[in-house]
C-alpha positions, 0 to 999 in steps of 0.5 A, spaced: 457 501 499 460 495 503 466 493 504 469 487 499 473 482 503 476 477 499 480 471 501 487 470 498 488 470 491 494 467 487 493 471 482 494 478 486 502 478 485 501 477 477 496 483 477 501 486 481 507 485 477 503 486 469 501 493 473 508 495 475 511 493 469 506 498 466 507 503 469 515 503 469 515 502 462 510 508 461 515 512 466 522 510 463 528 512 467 523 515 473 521 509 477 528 507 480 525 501 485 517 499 485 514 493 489 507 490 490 505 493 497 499 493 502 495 486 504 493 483 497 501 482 497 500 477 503 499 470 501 493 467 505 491 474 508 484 476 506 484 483 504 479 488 500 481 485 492 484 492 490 492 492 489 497 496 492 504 499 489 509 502 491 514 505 487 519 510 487 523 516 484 528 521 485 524 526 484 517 527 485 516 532 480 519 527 475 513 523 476 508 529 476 511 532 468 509 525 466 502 525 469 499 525 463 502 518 462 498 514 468 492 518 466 492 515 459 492 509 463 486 511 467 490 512 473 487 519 476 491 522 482 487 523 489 489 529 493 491 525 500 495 530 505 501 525 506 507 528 505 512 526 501 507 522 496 504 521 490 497 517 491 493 515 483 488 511 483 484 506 478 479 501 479 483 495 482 489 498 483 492 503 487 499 506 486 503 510 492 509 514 489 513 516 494 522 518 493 528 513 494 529 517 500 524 514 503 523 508 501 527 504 506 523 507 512 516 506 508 512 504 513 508 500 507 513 495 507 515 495 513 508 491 515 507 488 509 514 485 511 513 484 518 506 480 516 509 476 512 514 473 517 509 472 523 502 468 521 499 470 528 499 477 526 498 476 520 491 471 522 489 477 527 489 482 522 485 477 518 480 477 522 480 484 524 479 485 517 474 481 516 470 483 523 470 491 521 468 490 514 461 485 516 460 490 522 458 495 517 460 499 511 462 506 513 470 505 510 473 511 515 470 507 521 473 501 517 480 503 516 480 507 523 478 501 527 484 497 523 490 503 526 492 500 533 493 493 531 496 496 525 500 501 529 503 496 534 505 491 528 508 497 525 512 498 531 515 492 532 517 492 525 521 499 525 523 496 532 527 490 529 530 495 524 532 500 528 528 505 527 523 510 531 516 509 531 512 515 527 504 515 527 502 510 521 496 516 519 501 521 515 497 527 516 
């Protein structure tokens, strides 16, 4: 299967916001912060037309008893390894759980919020993307081959804010 690389859409904030909306209100008083994360939240940023979420909860295990919920609406969760997360998947959309203790240092956001201030990374990474999908259709190598720019992005991010860097790979 290739890999779909879609210029910018301006309707990806609106799915993104409907898709939020769903979910917290499938999940009242659970969902404390929710955001639009990953690259289709980056106006002019070719991306893989899948929408990425970030919310958060107190508790973990407050979103995991009202599991039943989300897959009511299709979502299925996918056992990733990262620690301190929840990760579901639907087709389109993907939605990362993750608690209000962490949210502030989510790495997620941080890039997100670095490439929305700086055009030339974000243009780089556009044009990484576009290169690693056309060279193939292995998505580990895909995904691989973005984790230096990644990395040196999320670096500079955490930097500006104070923070350590960490590994962008949550193993």
């Amino acid at each position: 299967m290739s890999i779909e690389i879609s210029d910018y859409d301006r309707a990806w904030p609106g799915r993104a916001r409907h898709a939020i909306d769903e979910v917290t209100a499938l999940l009242p008083g659970r969902i404390v912060l929710a955001e639009h994360v990953g690259s289709t939240a980056v106006p002019g940023l070719p991306a893989k037309p899948v929408i990425d979420m970030m919310v958060a909860t107190a508790d973990l295990g407050d979103v995991l008893e009202a599991e039943e919920a989300l897959r009511a609406i299709g979502y299925r969760r996918i056992e990733t390894g990262m620690p301190e997360r929840l990760f579901y998947r639907r087709p389109g959309y993907h939605l990362h759980v993750v608690t209000t203790a962490s949210w502030d240092t989510r790495n997620e956001r941080l890039l997100r919020d670095h490439l929305l201030g700086n055009a030339a990374d974000r243009d780089e990474y556009g044009r990484l993307k576009r290169q690693l999908a056309a060279a193939g259709d292995d998505a580990d190598a895909y995904t691989r081959g973005k984790t230096a720019l990644i990395q040196r992005m999320v670096d500079a991010a955490r930097a500006a804010k104070g923070l350590p860097s960490v590994d962008v790979w949550e193993e």
